[in-house]
KOLMILO-347046 format. One record per residue (C-alpha): residue number from 0; chain; x, y negated, z negated. Coordinates in Angstrom, 3 decimals, padded with zeros to 6 digits, always signed. Example, Ala and Ser with C-alpha at 12.3 -4.5 7.8 and 13.67 -1.06 7.14 Angstrom:
BEGIN
 seq mol       xx       yy       zz
   0   A +012.300 +004.500 -007.800
   1   A +013.670 +001.060 -007.140
***
This chain:
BEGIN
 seq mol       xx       yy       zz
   0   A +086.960 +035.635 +135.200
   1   A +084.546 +037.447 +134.158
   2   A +081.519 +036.388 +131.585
   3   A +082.446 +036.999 +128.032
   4   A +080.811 +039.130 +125.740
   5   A +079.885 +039.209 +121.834
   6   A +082.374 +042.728 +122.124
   7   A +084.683 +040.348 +123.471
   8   A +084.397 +037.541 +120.831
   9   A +084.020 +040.489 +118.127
  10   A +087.628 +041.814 +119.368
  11   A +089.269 +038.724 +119.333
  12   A +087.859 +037.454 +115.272
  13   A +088.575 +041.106 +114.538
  14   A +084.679 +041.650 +113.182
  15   A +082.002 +043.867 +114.321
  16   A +079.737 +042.985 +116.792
  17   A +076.549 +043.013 +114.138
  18   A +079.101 +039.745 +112.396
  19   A +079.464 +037.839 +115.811
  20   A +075.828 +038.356 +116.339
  21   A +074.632 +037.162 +112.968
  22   A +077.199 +034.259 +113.128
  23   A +076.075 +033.461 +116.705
  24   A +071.982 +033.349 +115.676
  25   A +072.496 +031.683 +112.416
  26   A +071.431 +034.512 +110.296
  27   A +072.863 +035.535 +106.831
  28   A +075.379 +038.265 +106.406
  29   A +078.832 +036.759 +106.959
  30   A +080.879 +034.373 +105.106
  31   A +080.746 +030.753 +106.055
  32   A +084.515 +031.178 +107.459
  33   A +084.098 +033.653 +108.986
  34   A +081.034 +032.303 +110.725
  35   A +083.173 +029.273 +111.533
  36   A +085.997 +031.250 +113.255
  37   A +083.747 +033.134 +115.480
  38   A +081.933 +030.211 +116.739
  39   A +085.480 +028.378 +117.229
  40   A +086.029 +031.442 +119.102
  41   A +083.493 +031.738 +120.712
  42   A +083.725 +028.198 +121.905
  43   A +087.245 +028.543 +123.332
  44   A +085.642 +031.414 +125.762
  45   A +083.295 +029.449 +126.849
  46   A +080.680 +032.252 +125.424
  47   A +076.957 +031.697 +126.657
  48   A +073.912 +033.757 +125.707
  49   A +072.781 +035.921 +128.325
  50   A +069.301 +034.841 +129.483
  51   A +068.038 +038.751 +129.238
  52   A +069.238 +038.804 +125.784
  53   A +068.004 +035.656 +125.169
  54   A +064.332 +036.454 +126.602
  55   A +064.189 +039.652 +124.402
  56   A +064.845 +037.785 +121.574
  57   A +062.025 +035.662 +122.116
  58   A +063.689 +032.412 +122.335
  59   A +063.147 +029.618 +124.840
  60   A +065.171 +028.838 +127.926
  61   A +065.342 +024.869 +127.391
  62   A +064.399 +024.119 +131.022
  63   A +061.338 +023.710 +133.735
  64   A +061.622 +025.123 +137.156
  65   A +060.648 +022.588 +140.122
  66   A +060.746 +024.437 +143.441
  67   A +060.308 +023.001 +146.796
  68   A +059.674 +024.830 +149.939
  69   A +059.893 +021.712 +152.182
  70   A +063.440 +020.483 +154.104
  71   A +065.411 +019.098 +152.162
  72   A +066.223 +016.207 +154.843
  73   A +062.692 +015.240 +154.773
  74   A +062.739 +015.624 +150.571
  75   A +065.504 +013.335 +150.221
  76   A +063.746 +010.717 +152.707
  77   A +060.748 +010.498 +150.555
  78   A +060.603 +007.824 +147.430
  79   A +057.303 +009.621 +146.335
  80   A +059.733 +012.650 +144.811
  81   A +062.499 +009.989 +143.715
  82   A +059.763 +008.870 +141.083
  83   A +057.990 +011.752 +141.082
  84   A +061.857 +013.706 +139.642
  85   A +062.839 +010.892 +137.802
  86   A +059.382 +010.069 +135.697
  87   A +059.453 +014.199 +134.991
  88   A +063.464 +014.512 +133.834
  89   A +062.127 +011.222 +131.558
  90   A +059.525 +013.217 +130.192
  91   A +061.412 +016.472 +129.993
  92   A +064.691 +014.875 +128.218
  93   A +062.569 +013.234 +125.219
  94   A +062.307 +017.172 +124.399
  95   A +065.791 +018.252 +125.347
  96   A +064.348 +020.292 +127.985
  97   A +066.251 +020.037 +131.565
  98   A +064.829 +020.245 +134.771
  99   A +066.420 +022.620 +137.341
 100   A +065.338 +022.131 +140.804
 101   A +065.812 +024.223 +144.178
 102   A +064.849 +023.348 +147.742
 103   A +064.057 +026.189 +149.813
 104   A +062.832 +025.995 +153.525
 105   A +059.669 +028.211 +153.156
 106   A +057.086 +029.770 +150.805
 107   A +058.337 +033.359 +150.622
 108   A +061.893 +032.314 +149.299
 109   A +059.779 +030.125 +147.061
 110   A +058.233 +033.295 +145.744
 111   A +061.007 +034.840 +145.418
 112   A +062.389 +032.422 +142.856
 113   A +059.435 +032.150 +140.741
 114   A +059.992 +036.076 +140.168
 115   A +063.648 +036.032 +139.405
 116   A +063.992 +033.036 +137.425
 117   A +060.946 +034.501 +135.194
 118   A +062.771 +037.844 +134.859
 119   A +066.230 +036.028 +134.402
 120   A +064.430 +034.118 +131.515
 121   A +065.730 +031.033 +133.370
 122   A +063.265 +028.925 +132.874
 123   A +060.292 +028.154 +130.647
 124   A +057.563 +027.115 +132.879
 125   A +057.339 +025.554 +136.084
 126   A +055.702 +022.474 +138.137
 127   A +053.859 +023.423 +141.503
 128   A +053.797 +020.992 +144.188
 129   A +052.326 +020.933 +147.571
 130   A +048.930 +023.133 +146.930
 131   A +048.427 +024.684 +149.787
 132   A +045.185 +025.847 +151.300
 133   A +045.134 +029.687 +150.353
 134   A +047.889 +029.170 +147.970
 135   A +050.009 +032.787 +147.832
 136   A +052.231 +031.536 +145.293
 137   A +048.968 +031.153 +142.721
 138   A +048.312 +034.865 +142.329
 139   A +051.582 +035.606 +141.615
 140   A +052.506 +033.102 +139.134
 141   A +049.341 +034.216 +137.463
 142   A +050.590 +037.708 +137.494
 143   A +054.284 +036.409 +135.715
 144   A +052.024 +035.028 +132.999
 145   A +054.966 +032.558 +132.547
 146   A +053.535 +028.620 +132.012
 147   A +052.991 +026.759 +135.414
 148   A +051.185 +023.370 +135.990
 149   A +049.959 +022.434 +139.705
 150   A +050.337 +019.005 +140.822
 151   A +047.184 +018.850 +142.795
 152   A +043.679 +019.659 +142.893
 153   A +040.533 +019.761 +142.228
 154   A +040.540 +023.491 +142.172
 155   A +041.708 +025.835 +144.160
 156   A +044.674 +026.834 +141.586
 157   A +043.270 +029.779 +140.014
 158   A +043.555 +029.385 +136.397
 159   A +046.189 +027.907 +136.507
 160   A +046.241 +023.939 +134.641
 161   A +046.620 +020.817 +137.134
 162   A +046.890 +017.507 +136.930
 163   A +045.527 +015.075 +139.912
 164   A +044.160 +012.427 +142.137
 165   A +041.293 +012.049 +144.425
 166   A +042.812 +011.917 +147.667
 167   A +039.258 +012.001 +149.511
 168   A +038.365 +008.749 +147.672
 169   A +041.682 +007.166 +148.588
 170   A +041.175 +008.220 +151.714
 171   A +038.209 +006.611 +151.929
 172   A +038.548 +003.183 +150.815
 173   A +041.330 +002.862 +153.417
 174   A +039.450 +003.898 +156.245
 175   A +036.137 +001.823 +154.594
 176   A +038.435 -001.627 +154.337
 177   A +039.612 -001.310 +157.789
 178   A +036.192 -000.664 +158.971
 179   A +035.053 -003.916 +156.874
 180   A +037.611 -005.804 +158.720
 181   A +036.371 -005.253 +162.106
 182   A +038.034 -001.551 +163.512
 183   A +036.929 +000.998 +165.251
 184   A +039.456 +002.979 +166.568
 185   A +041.535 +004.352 +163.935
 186   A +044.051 +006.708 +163.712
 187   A +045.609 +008.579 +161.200
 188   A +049.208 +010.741 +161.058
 189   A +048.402 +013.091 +158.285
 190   A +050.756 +015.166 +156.726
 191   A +051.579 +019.250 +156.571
 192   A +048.009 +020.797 +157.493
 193   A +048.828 +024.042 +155.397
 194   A +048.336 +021.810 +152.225
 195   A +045.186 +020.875 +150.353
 196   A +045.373 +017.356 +150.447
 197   A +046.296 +016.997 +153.598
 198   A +043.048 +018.728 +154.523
 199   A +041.265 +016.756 +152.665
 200   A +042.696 +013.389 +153.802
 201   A +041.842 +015.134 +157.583
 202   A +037.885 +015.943 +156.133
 203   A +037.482 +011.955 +154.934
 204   A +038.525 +010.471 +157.659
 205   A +036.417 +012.173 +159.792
 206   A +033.390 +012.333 +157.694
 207   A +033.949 +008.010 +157.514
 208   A +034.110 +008.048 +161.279
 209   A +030.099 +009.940 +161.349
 210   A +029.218 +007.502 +158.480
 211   A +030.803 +004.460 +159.970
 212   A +029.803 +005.255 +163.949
 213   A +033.571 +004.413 +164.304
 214   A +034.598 +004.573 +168.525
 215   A +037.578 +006.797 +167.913
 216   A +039.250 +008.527 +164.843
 217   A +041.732 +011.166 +165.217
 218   A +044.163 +012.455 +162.517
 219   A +047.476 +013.763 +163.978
 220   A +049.360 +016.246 +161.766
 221   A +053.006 +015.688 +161.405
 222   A +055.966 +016.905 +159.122
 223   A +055.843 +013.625 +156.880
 224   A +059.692 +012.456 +158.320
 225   A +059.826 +008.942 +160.284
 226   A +060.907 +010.846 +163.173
 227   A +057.835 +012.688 +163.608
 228   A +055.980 +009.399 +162.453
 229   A +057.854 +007.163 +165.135
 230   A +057.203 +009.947 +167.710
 231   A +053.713 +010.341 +167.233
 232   A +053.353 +006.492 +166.509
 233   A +055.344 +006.037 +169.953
 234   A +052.194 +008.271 +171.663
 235   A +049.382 +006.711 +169.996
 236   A +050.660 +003.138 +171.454
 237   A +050.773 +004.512 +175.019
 238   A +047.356 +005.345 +175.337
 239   A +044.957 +003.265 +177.243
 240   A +043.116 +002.976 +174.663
 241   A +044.959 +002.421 +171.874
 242   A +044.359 +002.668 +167.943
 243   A +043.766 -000.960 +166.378
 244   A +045.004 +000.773 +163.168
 245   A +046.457 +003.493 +161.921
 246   A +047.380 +005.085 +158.447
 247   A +050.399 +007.045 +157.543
 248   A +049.983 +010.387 +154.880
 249   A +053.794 +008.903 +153.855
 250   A +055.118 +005.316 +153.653
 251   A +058.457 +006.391 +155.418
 252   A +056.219 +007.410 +158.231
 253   A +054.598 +003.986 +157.919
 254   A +057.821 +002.170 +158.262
 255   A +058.989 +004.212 +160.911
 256   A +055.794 +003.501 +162.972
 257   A +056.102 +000.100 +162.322
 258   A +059.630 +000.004 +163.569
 259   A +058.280 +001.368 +166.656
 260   A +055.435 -000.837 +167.261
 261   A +058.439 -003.859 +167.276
 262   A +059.636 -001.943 +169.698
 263   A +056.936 -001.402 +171.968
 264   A +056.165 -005.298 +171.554
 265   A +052.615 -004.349 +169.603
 266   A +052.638 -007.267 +166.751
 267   A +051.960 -005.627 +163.662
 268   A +049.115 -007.076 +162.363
 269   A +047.929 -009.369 +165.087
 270   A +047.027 -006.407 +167.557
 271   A +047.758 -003.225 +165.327
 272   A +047.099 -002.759 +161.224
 273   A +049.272 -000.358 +159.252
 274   A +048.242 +001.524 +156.189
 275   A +050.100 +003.819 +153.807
 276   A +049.215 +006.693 +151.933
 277   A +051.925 +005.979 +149.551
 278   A +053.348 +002.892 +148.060
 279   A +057.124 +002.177 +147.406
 280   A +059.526 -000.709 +147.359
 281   A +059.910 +000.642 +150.652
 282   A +057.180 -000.345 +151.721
 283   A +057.421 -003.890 +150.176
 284   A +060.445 -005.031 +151.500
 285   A +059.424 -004.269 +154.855
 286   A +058.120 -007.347 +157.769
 287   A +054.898 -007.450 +157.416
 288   A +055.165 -006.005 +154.014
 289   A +052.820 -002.566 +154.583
 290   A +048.919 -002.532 +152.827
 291   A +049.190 +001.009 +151.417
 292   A +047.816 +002.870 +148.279
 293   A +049.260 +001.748 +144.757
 294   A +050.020 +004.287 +142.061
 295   A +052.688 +005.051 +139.699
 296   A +054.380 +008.012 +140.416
 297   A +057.099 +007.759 +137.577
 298   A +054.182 +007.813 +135.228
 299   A +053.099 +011.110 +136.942
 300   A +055.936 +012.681 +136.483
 301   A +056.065 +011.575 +132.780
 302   A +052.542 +013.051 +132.477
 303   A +053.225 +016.172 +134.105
 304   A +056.431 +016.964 +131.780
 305   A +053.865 +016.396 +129.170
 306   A +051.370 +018.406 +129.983
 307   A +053.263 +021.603 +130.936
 308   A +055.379 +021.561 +127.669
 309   A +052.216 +021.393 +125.815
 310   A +051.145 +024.586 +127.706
 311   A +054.370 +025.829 +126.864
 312   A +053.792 +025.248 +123.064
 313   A +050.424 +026.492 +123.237
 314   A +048.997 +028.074 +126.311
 315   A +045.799 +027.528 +125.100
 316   A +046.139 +023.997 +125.313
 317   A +045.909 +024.449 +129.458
 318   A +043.725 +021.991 +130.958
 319   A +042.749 +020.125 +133.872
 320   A +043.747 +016.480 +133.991
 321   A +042.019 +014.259 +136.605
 322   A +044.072 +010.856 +137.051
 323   A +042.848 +007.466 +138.460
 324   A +042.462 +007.376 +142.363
 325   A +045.292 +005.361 +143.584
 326   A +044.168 +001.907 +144.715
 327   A +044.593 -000.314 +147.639
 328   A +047.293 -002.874 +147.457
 329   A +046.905 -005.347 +150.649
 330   A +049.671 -006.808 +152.175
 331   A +050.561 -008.313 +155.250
 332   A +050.147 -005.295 +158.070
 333   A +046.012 -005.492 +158.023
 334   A +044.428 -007.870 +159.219
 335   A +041.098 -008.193 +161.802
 336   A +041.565 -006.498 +165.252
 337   A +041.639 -009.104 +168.418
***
């Protein structure tokens, strides 16, 4: 069937169109029953504005755009975006605003939707995740001049507000406490190595490794799934030489390789320690519960939804918001090397 019109409503109250649209928006002009029988009308058709319409007349869309250029297998694997979705709906319903979300399996398609839902009038802003190295989705979003807030950081996003974590500091104190406890070969499955902070998780562990004199520290890049982490896990543990530790960008990863070290007969943490880049009840319900990097990720998502509809109130309210640097929760998978 196809989408009804204000001719259509207008036709069927037997009014002009200038009465349905008056009636419709609120505005004077047209007795109150009359008003009342076109938007009974209009409600039987199921009318809708159109979002062109809607955008000429200035008026918002009542939503936030959250694309994902990532697989979607690997998305729905991951309890960092279960919190990460569910603190930013939290913080988007207390406005009525919705959140409309799209998984795509690359950047260009990504692209693509920023410019049609922006010329649709779909959406009001959007959230950018993943910040990748030279970021080609920046430039254009700039160019829309529609509101957009970058998880991620520091810098890097143009201009462009963000809000984020020092992942080279996180990075850090994990490699630092299992240097304290006695390791020197460490290894460390990183994530995606076209984002930023997967770079920068890559640049900190090395740079520990020249400050530390550690033996051996290698960072392996991976896709973030636990098949790629059990894989690569599986290949670290049949060297010679083999890690005493390693840390995983993901704590599905983490899990994964510790599955995989049970099966190899490696006890986790008498001859191998496990770290994770992320924390979960994933990771704490686990044998050896997993040491990994504490942080609340629903209250991200809250602050996030807060930020961006403040820059969609008032874009000169855009700012940079630095939160704390996640902190190391230790648990039962670390412990000194034999």
């Amino acid at each position: 069937m196809a989408r009804p019109t204000i001719a259509d409503i207008a036709r069927e109250a037997g009014v002009s169109k200038g009465a349905v649209s008056f009636a419709l928006n609120g505005r004077a002009g047209v007795s109150e029953a009359t008003r009342e029988r076109i938007l009974r009308i209009a409600e039987q058709m199921n009318w809708r504005p159109h979002s062109a319409a809607r955008a000429l007349g200035g008026a918002r869309a009542g939503a936030v755009g959250l694309v994902l250029a990532r697989p979607a297998r690997t998305i729905g694997l991951e309890p960092f975006f279960g919190q990460l979705l569910s603190g930013l709906q939290a913080g988007l319903s207390a406005s009525g605003t919705a959140l409309q979300l799209l998984v795509l399996e690359d950047t260009a398609a990504e692209i693509e939707v920023y410019r049609r839902w922006a010329s649709e009038h779909r959406v009001d802003g959007f959230v950018v995740v993943d910040l990748q190295v030279r970021d080609p989705r920046i430039p254009v979003l700039e160019e829309l001049g529609i509101p957009a807030l970058v998880i991620g950081g520091p810098g890097r996003h143009g201009s462009l507000p963000s809000v984020w974590a020092d992942d080279r500091e996180a990075m850090i104190s994990i490699v630092d406490y299992l240097a304290a406890l006695g390791h020197r070969r460490i290894a460390h499955l990183a994530g995606l190595p076209a984002f930023q902070h997967t770079q920068r998780r890559i640049r900190a562990v090395r740079d520990c490794a020249r400050r530390l004199g550690l033996t051996e520290a290698v960072s392996l890049p991976t896709d973030f799934s636990d098949a790629e982490g059990a894989a690569a896990t599986r290949t670290l543990l049949a060297r010679p030489d083999r890690p005493t530790a390693i840390i995983y960008d993901s704590d599905v990863m983490a899990v994964a390789g510790l599955g995989v070290a049970a099966e190899m007969g490696v006890a986790v943490p008498g001859e191998l320690s496990l770290v994770s880049f992320d924390d979960s009840t994933l990771a704490r319900i686990v044998h050896p519960s997993l040491t990994a990097l504490s942080r609340d990720t629903f209250a991200l998502g809250e602050q996030v939804a807060r930020e961006l509809l403040a820059v969609i109130a008032d874009p000169s309210s855009a700012r940079d918001v630095q939160n704390p640097t996640p902190r190391l929760t230790v648990r039962e998978s670390t412990a000194r090397p034999l």
